[in-house]
Short mmCIF file of the C-alpha atoms (twelve columns), coordinates in Angstrom:
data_MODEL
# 
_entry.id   MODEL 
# 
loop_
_atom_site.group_PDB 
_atom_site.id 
_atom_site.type_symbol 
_atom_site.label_atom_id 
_atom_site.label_alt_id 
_atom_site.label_comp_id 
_atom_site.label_asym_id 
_atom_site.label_seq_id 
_atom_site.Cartn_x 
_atom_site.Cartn_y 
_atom_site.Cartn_z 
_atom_site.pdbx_PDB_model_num 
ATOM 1   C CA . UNK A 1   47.837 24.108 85.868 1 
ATOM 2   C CA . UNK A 2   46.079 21.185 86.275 1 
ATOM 3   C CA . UNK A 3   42.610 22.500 86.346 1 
ATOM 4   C CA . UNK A 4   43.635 23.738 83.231 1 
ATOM 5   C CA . UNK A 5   44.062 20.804 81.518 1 
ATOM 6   C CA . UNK A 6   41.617 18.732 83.322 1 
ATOM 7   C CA . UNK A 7   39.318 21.248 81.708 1 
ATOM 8   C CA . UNK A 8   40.779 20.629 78.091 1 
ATOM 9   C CA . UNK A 9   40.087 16.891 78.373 1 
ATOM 10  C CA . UNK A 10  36.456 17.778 79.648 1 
ATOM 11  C CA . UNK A 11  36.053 20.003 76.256 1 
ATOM 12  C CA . UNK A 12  37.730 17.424 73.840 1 
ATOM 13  C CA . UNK A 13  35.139 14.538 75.019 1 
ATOM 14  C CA . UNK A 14  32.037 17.008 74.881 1 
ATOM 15  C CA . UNK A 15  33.295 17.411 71.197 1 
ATOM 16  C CA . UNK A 16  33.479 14.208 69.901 1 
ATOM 17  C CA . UNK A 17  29.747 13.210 69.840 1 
ATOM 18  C CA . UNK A 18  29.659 16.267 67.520 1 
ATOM 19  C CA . UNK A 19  32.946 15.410 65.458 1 
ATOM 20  C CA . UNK A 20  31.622 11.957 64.729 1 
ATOM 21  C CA . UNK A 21  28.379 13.101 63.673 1 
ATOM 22  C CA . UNK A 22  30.070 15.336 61.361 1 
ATOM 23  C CA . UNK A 23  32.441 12.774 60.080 1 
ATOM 24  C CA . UNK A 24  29.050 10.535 59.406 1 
ATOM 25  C CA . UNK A 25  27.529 13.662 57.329 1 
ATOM 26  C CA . UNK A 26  30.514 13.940 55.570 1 
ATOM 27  C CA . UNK A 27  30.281 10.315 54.496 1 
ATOM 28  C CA . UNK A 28  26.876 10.141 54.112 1 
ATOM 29  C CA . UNK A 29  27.428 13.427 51.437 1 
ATOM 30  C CA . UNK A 30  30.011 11.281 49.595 1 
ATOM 31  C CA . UNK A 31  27.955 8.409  49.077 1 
ATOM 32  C CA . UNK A 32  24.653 10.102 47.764 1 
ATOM 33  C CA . UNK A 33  26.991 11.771 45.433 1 
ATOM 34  C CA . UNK A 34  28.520 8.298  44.546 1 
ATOM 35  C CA . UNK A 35  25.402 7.566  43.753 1 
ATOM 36  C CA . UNK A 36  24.364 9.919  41.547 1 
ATOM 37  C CA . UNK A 37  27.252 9.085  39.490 1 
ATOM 38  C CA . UNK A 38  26.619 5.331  39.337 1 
ATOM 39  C CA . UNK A 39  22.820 6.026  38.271 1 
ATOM 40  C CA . UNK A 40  23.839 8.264  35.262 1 
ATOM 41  C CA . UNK A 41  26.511 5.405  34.369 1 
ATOM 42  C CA . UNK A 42  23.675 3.042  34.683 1 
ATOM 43  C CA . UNK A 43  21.123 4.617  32.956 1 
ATOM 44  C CA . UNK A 44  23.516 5.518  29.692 1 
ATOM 45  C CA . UNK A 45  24.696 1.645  29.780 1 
ATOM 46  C CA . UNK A 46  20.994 0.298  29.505 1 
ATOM 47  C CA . UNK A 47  19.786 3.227  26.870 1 
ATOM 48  C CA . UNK A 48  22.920 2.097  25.040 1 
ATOM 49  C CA . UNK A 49  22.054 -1.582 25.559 1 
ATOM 50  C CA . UNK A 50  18.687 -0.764 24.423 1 
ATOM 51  C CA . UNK A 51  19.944 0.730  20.775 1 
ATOM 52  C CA . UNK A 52  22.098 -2.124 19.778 1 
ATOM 53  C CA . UNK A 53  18.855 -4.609 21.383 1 
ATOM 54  C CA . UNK A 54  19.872 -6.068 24.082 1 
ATOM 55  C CA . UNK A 55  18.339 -6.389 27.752 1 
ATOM 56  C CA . UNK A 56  18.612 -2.629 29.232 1 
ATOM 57  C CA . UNK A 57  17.832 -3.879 32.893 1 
ATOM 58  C CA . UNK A 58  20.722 -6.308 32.763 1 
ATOM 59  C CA . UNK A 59  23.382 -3.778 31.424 1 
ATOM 60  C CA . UNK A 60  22.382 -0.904 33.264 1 
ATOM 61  C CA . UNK A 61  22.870 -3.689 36.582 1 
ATOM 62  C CA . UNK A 62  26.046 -4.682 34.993 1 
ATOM 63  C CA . UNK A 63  27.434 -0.982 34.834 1 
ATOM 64  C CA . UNK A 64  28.099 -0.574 38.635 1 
ATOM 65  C CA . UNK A 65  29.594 -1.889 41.199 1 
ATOM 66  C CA . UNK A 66  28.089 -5.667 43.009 1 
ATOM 67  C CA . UNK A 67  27.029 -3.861 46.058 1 
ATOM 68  C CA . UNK A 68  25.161 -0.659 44.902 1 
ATOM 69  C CA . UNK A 69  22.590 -3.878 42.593 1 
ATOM 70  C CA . UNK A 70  20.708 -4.678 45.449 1 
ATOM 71  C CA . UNK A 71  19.722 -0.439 45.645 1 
ATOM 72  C CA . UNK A 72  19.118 -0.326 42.324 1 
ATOM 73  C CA . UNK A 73  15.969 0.673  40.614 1 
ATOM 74  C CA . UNK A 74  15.566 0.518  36.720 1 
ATOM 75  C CA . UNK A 75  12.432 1.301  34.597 1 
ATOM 76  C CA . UNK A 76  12.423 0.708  30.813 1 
ATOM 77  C CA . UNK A 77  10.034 2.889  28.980 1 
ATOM 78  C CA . UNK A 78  9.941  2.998  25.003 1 
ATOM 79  C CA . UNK A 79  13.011 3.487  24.140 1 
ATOM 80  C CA . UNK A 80  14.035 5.599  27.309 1 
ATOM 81  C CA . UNK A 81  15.707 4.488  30.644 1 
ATOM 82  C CA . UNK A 82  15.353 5.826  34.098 1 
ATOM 83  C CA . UNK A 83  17.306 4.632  37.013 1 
ATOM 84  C CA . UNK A 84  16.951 5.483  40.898 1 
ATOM 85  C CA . UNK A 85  19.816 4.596  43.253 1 
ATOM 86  C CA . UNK A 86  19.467 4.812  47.009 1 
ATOM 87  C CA . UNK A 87  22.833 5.148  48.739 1 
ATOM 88  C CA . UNK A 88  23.862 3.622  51.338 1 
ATOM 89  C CA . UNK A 89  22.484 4.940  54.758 1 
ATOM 90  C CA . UNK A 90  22.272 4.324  58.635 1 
ATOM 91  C CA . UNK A 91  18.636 5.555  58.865 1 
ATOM 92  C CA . UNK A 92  16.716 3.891  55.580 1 
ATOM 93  C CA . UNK A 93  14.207 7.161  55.358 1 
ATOM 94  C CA . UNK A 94  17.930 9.291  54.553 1 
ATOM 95  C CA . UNK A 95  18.546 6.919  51.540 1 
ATOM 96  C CA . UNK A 96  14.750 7.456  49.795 1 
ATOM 97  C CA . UNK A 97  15.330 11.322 50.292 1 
ATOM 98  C CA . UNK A 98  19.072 11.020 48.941 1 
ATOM 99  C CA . UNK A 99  18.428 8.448  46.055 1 
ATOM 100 C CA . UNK A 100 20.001 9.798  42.851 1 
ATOM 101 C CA . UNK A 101 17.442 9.546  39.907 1 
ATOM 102 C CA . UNK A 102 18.891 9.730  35.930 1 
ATOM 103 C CA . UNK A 103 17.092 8.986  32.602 1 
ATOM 104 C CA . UNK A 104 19.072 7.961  29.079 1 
ATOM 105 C CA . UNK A 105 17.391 7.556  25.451 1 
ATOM 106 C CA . UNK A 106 18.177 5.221  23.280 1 
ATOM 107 C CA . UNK A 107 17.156 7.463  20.365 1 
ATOM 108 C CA . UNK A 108 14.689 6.834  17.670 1 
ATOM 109 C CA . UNK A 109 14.072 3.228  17.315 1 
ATOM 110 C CA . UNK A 110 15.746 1.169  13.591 1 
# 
C-alpha cells in the first residue's frame, strides 16, 4: 500500500513542470488576446482623435491601460491609424510574434 502511494507522489511531481508550463501558455494566450483588444481600442481612439483634430498618438496612448504605453506602437498616416501592441511576455522574441496589430480611419478629411 505504500508503494502505491509513494508512486502517486512520484507521478504528481513529474507533472507539475508540465502543469506550470501549461498554466504559463494559458496566460500567455490571455494576454496576446488582451492585447489585441487594447490595440483596436487604441487605434479607433486616435482615428477618432484625428477627425475632430486633435493629437492621434496621444489619444490612442490615452485609450489603454498605464502599463500596456510603454508596448505601444502608433503610426499616423494621412488620415489613417495603425497601432501594434506587444503583450506582455517571459521570452521578448514571444511578444514580437504575438503583438496585436489594428488600423482605424478617420474618414475623408473637412
Amino acid at each position: 500500500m505504500s508503494r502505491s502511494r509513494g508512486q502517486a507522489t512520484v507521478e504528481v511531481v513529474g507533472l507539475l513542470p508540465l502543469l506550470a508550463l501549461a498554466g504559463v501558455a494559458v496566460l500567455q494566450v490571455l494576454a496576446a488576446g488582451a492585447a489585441h483588444e487594447y490595440a483596436g481600442h487604441a487605434a479607433q481612439a486616435g482615428a477618432i482623435a484625428l477627425a475632430d483634430g486633435r493629437d492621434a498618438r496621444d489619444a490612442a496612448r490615452d485609450a489603454i491601460p498605464g502599463w500596456t504605453r510603454r508596448r505601444l506602437t502608433v503610426r499616423v498616416q494621412g488620415r489613417r491609424v495603425h497601432v501594434r501592441l506587444r503583450p506582455p511576455t517571459i521570452v521578448r522574441a514571444a511578444g514580437d510574434m504575438l503583438a496585436a496589430e489594428a488600423t482605424a480611419d478617420a474618414g475623408p478629411g473637412p
